[in-house]
C-alpha positions as CSV (number, residue, x, y, z in Angstrom):
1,X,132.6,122.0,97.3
2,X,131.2,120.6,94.2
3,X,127.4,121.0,95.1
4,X,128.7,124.3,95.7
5,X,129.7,125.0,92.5
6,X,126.7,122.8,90.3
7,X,124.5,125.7,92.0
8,X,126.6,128.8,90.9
9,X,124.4,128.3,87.7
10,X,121.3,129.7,89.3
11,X,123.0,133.1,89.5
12,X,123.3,133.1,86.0
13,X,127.0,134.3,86.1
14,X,128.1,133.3,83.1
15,X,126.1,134.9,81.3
16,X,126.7,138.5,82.9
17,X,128.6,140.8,80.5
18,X,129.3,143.3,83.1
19,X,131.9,140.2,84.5
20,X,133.7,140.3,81.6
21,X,134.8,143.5,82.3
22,X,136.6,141.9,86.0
23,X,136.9,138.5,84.7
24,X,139.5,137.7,82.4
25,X,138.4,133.5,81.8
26,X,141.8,132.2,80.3
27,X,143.5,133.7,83.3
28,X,144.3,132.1,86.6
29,X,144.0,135.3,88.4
30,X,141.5,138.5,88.2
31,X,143.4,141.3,87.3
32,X,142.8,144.2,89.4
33,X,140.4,146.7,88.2
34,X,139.0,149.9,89.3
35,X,135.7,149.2,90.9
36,X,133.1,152.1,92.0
37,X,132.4,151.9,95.3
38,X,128.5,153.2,97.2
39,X,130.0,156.3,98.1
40,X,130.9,159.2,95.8
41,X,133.9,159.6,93.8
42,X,135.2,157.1,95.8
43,X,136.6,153.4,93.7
44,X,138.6,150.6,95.1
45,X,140.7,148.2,93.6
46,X,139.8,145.1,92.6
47,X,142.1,142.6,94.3
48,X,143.2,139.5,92.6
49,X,141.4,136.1,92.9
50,X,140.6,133.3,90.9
51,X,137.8,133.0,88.9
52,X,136.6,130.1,91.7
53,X,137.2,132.2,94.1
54,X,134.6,135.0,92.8
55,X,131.9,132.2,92.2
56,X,132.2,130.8,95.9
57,X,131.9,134.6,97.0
58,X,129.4,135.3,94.9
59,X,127.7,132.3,96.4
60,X,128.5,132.8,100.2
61,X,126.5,136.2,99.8
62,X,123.9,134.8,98.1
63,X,123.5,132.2,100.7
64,X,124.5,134.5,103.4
65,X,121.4,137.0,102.3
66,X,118.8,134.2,101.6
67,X,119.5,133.0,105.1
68,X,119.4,136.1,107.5
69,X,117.2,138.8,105.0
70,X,120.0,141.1,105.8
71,X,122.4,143.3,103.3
72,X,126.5,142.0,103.8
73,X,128.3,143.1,105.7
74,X,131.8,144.5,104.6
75,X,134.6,144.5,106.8
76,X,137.8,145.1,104.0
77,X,138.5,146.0,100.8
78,X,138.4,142.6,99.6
79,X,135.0,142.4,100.5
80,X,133.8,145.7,99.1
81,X,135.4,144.7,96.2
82,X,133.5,141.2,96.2
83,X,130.4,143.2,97.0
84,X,130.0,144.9,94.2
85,X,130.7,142.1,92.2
86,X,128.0,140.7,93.4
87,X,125.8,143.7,93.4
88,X,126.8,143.6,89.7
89,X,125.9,140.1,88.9
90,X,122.2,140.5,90.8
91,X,121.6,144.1,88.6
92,X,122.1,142.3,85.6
93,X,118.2,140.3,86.5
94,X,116.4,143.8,88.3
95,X,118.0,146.6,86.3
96,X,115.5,145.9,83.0
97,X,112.2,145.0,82.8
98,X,111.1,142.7,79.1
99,X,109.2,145.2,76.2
100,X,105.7,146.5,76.5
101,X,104.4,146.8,72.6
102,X,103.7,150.2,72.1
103,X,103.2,150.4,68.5
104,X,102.8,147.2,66.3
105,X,104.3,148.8,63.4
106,X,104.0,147.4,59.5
107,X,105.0,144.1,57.6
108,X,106.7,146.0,54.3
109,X,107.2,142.8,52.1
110,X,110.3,144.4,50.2
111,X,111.6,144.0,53.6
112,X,110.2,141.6,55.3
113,X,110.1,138.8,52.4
114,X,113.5,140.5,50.6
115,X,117.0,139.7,50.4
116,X,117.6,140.9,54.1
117,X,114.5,139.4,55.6
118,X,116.4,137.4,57.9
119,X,117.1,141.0,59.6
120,X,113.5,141.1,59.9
121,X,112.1,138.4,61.9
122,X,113.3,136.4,65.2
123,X,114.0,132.7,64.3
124,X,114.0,130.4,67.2
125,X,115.0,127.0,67.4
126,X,111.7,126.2,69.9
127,X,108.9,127.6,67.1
128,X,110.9,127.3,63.7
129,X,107.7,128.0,61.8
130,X,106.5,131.0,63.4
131,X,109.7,133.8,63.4
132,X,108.3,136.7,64.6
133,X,108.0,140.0,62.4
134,X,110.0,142.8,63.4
135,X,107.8,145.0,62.0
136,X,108.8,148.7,60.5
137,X,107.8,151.0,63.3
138,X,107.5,149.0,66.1
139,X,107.7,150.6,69.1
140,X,108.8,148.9,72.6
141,X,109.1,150.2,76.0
142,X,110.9,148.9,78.2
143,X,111.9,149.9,82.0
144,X,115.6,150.8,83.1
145,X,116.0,151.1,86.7
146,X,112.4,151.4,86.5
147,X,112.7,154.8,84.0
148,X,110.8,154.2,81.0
149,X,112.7,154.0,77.1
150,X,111.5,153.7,73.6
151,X,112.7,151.4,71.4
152,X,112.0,152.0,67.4
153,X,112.7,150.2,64.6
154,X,113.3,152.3,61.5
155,X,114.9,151.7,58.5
156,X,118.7,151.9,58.9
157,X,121.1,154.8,57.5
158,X,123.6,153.3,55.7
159,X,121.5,150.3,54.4
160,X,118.0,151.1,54.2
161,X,117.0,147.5,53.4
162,X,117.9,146.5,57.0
163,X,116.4,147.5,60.1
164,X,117.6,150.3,62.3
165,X,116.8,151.4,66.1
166,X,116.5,154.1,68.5
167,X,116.5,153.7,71.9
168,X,115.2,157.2,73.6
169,X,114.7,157.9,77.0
170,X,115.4,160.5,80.1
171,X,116.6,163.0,77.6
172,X,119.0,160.6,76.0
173,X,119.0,159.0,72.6
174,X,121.0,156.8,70.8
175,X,120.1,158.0,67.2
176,X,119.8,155.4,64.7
177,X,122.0,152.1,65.3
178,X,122.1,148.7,63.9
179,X,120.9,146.6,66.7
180,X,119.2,147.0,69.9
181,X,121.7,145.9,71.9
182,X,123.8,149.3,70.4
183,X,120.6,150.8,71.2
184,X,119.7,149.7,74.6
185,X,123.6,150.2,75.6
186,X,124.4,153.1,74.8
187,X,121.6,155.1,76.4
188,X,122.0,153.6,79.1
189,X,125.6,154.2,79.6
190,X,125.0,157.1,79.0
191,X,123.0,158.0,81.8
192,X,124.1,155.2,84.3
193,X,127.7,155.8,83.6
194,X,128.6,152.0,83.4
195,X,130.0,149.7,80.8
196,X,126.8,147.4,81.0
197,X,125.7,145.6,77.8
198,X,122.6,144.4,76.7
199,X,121.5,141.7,74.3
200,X,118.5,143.9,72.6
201,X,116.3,141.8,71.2
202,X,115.7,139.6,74.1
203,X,114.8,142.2,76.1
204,X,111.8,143.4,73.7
205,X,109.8,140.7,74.9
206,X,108.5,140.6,71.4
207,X,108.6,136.3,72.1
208,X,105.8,137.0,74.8
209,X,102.5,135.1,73.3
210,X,100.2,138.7,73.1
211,X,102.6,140.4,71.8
212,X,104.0,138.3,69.0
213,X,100.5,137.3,68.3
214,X,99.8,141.0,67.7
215,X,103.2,140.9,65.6
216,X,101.7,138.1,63.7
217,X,98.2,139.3,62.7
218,X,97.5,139.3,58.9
219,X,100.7,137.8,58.2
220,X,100.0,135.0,55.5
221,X,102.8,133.6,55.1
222,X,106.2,132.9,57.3
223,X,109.3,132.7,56.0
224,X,111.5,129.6,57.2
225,X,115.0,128.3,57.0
226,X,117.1,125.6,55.5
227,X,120.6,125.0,57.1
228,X,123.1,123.6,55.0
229,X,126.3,122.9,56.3
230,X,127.3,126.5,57.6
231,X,125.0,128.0,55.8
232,X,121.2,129.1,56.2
233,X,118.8,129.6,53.2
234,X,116.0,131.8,54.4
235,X,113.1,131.0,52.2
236,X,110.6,134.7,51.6
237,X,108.1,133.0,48.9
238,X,107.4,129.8,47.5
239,X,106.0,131.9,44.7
240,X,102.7,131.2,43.1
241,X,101.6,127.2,43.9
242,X,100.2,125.6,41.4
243,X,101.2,122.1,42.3
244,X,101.4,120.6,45.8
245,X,105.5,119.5,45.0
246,X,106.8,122.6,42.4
247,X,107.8,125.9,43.3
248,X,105.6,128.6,41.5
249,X,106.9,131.5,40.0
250,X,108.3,134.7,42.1
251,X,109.8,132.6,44.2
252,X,112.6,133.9,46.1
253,X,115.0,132.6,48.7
254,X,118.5,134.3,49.8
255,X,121.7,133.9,51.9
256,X,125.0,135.5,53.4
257,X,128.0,134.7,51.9
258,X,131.0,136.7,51.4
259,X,131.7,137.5,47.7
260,X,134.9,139.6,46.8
261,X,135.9,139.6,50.2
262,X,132.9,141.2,51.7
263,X,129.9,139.8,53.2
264,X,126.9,139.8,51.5
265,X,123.5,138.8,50.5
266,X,122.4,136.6,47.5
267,X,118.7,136.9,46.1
268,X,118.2,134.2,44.5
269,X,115.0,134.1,42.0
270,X,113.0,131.9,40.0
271,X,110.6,133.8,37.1
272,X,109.6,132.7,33.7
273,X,111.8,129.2,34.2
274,X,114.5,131.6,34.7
275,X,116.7,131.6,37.2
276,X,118.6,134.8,38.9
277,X,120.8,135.4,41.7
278,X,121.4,139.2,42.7
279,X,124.2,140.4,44.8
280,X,123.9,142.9,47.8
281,X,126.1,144.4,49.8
282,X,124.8,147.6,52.3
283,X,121.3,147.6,50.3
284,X,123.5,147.9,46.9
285,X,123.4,145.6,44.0
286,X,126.8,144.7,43.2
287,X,125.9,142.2,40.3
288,X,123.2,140.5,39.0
289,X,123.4,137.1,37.4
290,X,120.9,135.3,35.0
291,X,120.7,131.6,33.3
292,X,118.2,128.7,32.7
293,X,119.1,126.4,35.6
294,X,120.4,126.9,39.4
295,X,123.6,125.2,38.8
296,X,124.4,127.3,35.6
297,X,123.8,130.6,37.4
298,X,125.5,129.7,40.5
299,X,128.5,129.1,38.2
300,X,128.5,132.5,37.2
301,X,129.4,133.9,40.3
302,X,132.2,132.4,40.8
303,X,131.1,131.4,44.6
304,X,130.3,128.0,46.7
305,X,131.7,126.4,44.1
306,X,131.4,122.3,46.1
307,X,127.6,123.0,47.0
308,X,125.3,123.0,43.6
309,X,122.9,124.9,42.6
310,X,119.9,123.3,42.5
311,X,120.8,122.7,46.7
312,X,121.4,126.6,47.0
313,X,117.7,127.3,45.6
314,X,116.3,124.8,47.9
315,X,113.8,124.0,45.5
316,X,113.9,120.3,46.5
317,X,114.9,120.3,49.8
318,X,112.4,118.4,51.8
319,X,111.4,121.4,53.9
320,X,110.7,123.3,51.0
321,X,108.4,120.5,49.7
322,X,106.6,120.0,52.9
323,X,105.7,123.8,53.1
324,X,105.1,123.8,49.3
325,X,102.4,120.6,50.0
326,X,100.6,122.2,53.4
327,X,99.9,125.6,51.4
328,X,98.6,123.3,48.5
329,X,96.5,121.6,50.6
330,X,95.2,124.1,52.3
331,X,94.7,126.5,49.4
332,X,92.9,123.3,47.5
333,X,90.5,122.7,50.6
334,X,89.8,125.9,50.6
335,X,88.9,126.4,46.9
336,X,86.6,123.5,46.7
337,X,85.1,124.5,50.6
338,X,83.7,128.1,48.8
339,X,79.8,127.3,48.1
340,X,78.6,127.8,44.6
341,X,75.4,129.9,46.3
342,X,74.5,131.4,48.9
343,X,71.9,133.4,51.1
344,X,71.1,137.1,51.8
345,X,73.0,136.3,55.4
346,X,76.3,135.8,53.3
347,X,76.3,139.0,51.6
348,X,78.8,140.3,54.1
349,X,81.1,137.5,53.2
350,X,83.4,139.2,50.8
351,X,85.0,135.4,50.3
352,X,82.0,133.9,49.1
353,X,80.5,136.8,47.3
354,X,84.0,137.1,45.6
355,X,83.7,133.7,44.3
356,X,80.4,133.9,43.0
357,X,81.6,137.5,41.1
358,X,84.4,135.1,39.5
359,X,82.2,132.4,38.6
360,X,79.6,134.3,37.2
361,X,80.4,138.4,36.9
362,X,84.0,138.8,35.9
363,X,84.4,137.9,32.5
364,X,80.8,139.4,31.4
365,X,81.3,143.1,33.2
366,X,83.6,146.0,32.9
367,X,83.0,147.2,36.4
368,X,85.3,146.0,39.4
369,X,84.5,143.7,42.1
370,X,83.8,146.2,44.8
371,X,81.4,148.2,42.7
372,X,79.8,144.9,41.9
373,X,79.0,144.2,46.0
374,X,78.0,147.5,46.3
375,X,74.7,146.8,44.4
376,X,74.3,144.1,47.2
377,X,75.1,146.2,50.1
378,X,72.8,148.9,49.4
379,X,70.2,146.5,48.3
380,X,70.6,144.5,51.6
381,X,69.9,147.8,53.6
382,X,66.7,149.1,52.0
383,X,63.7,148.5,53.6
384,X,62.1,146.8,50.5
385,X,63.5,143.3,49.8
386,X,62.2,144.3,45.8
387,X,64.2,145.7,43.5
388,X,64.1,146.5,39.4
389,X,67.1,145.1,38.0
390,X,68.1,147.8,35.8
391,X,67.1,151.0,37.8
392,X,68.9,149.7,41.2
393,X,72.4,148.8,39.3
394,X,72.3,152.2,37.8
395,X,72.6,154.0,41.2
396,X,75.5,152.4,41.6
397,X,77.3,152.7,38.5
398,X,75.4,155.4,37.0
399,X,72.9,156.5,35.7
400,X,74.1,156.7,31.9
401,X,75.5,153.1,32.4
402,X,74.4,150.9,29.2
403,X,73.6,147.2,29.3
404,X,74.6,144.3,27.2
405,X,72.8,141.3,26.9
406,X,76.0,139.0,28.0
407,X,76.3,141.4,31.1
408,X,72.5,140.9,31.5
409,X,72.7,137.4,31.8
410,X,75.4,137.3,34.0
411,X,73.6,139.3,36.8
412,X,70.5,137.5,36.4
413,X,72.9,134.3,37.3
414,X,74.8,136.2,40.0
415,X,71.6,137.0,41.8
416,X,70.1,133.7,41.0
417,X,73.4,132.1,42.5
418,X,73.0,135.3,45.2
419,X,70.0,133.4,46.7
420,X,67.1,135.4,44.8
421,X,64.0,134.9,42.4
422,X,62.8,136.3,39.8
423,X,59.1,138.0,39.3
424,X,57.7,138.2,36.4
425,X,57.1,141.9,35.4
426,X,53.6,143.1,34.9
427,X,52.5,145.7,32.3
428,X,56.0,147.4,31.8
429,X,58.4,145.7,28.8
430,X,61.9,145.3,29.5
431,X,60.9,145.4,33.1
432,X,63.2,143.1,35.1
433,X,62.1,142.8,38.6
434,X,64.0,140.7,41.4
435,X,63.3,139.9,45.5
436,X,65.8,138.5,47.4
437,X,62.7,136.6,49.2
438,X,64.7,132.8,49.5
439,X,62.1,131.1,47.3
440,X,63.5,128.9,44.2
């Protein structure tokens, strides 16, 4: 009897909701219950057994099907009743089929990296450092009894800073709701006529590697979380790094906490060496709080008053300094990795050519960036690898555009840096005349 029951854990039974309904787990006994039965408006009644009972049922037609490939056979009441337990428990793995991505929707950083971020991304314990987006308009489809629904996440009604979802499907929808398991559940009791529930987001299959890699493309930067005692500090910004073991400015973490009896979020904020904590509650700022250390604006609200401040704004906390060090490094090696020149083949390279408009460019012209690679781009695609300095800048900015000496100077070094020579002009004054032939 004890290998018996060591195996009932393949059936998953525990974690069916739909026995919750049947099963009450502090009793000894399992109270009857009105339980549909295949034909029409027909139900029997659940008879009482024990709890152990139901598993070694559920079991014995498990083992009983695996054996002979043959449906079970019901004789009584007791077993019809038993049989649609156990029809109920194998549903719960066949009825849904995990999320096709649809739509990939949009990272929205007041969302995504704001004081309700941690509505916006799946944590898990098995990949802490990559959560997955939940992005704004992401739409999943999933199958129900093989009958295709749309998932969508919006923004929600009553607290547009937190995500909301429809679940649409076979003419049914469940308008916008807070989760996806309110979602997923309601449709479908709607249309099936059961009190099945669903835990939403683990049937959007968004942890499936394409489709969280396609949730993750162009995201820079992951928010992570610090757990202190019972509570988690999700981190949306280390702010601007300017050293590899000191939070920059804009940097934002928050938290759920209640404060005047209702649950709520605290944005907590460091700008200018100053340090702020605002209140939310449904999207709304209740208060805001302002001082020039954690620990003396954590005393103004009144709140987690054993825990200081400085361990609130996890500015210290060696997480925070570990992620703080690998973007430092990285954003280091990748500063001092950007050659000073370059060749015709990098034009394309908006990285290098962006560093040489900075070293060179930036200060000296009153143009932008993008007008700036322009004159490279259309210089690169001429069939002529000659061009006269002043003439071919002018088709870009204008005709009418004057010249200063300083700005003169500076696009002689750009193109110099840009991998071209200069030729020296011949019976015309004030002639500049430059080929982007690789000769120094």
């Amino acid at each position: 009897m004890e290998e018996l029951y060591n195996n009932i854990e393949l059936l998953n039974f525990q974690n069916v909701m739909d026995l919750e309904e049947y099963i009450d787990y502090s009793e000894e006994k399992i109270e009857p219950q009105q339980v549909e039965s295949d034909e029409e408006n027909d139900s029997v009644d659940m008879p009482q057994i024990t709890y152990k009972e139901a598993l070694d049922a559920v079991y014995r037609m498990e083992l009983y099907l695996m054996q002979q490939d043959l449906n079970y056979v019901v004789q009584t009441e007791h077993d019809i009743a038993l049989s649609k337990l156990y029809k109920l428990i194998k549903m719960s793995n066949t009825h849904i089929t995990p999320g096709e991505l649809i739509k990939t929707g949009t990272i929205v950083p007041e969302l995504h990296y704001g004081s309700y971020l941690r509505d916006w991304w799946v944590f898990s314990e098995e990949n802490p450092s990559y959560p997955i987006p939940i992005r704004l308009g992401l739409e999943v489809m999933i199958q129900l009894h093989k009958n295709p629904f749309i998932i969508r996440v919006v923004r929600s009604i009553h607290s547009p800073l937190q995500p909301g979802y429809i679940c649409e499907g076979s003419g049914q929808s469940s308008g916008i709701v807070t989760s996806a398991s309110t979602a997923i559940t309601s449709v479908y009791q709607s249309i099936f006529g059961t009190k099945t529930r669903f835990s939403g987001l683990a049937y959007l299959g968004l942890d499936q590697n394409k489709t969280a890699q396609k949730l993750l493309e162009n995201v820079t930067f992951c928010p992570f979380i610090i757990k202190l005692e019972s509570i988690s500090i999700f981190v949306g910004s280390l702010g601007k790094i300017t050293h590899s073991n000191k939070v920059g400015n804009h940097y934002t973490t928050s938290l759920f906490y209640k404060y005047k009896t209702k649950q709520s979020v605290f944005l907590q904020c460091i700008n200018d060496n100053s340090y702020s904590i605002t209140v939310y509650q449904d999207s709304q700022v209740v208060n805001e709080y302002r001082d020039t250390s954690p620990n003396a604006v954590w005393q103004q609200t009144g709140v987690l008053k054993s825990i200081c401040g400085e361990t609130l704004f996890a500015i210290n906390h060696p997480t925070t300094l570990y992620n703080l060090e690998q973007i430092y490094k990285t954003k280091f090696h990748y500063q001092i990795s950007i050659p000073n020149n370059c060749t015709v083949a990098d034009w394309d390279n908006k990285i290098i050519m962006n560093h040489l408009f900075e070293l060179h460019l930036k200060k000296a012209v009153s143009k932008s960036n993008e007008g700036w690679h322009r004159v490279f781009q259309s210089w690169k695609q001429q069939k002529s690898n000659i061009i006269e300095l002043h003439t071919h800048i002018r088709k870009t900015y204008g005709q009418d555009y004057e010249f200063r000496n300083r700005e003169l100077w500076a696009w002689r070094a750009v193109f110099r840096a840009a991998g071209c020579t200069e030729i020296t002009p011949c019976n015309k004054e004030n002639s500049e005349v430059i080929t982007n032939k690789l000769i120094l």
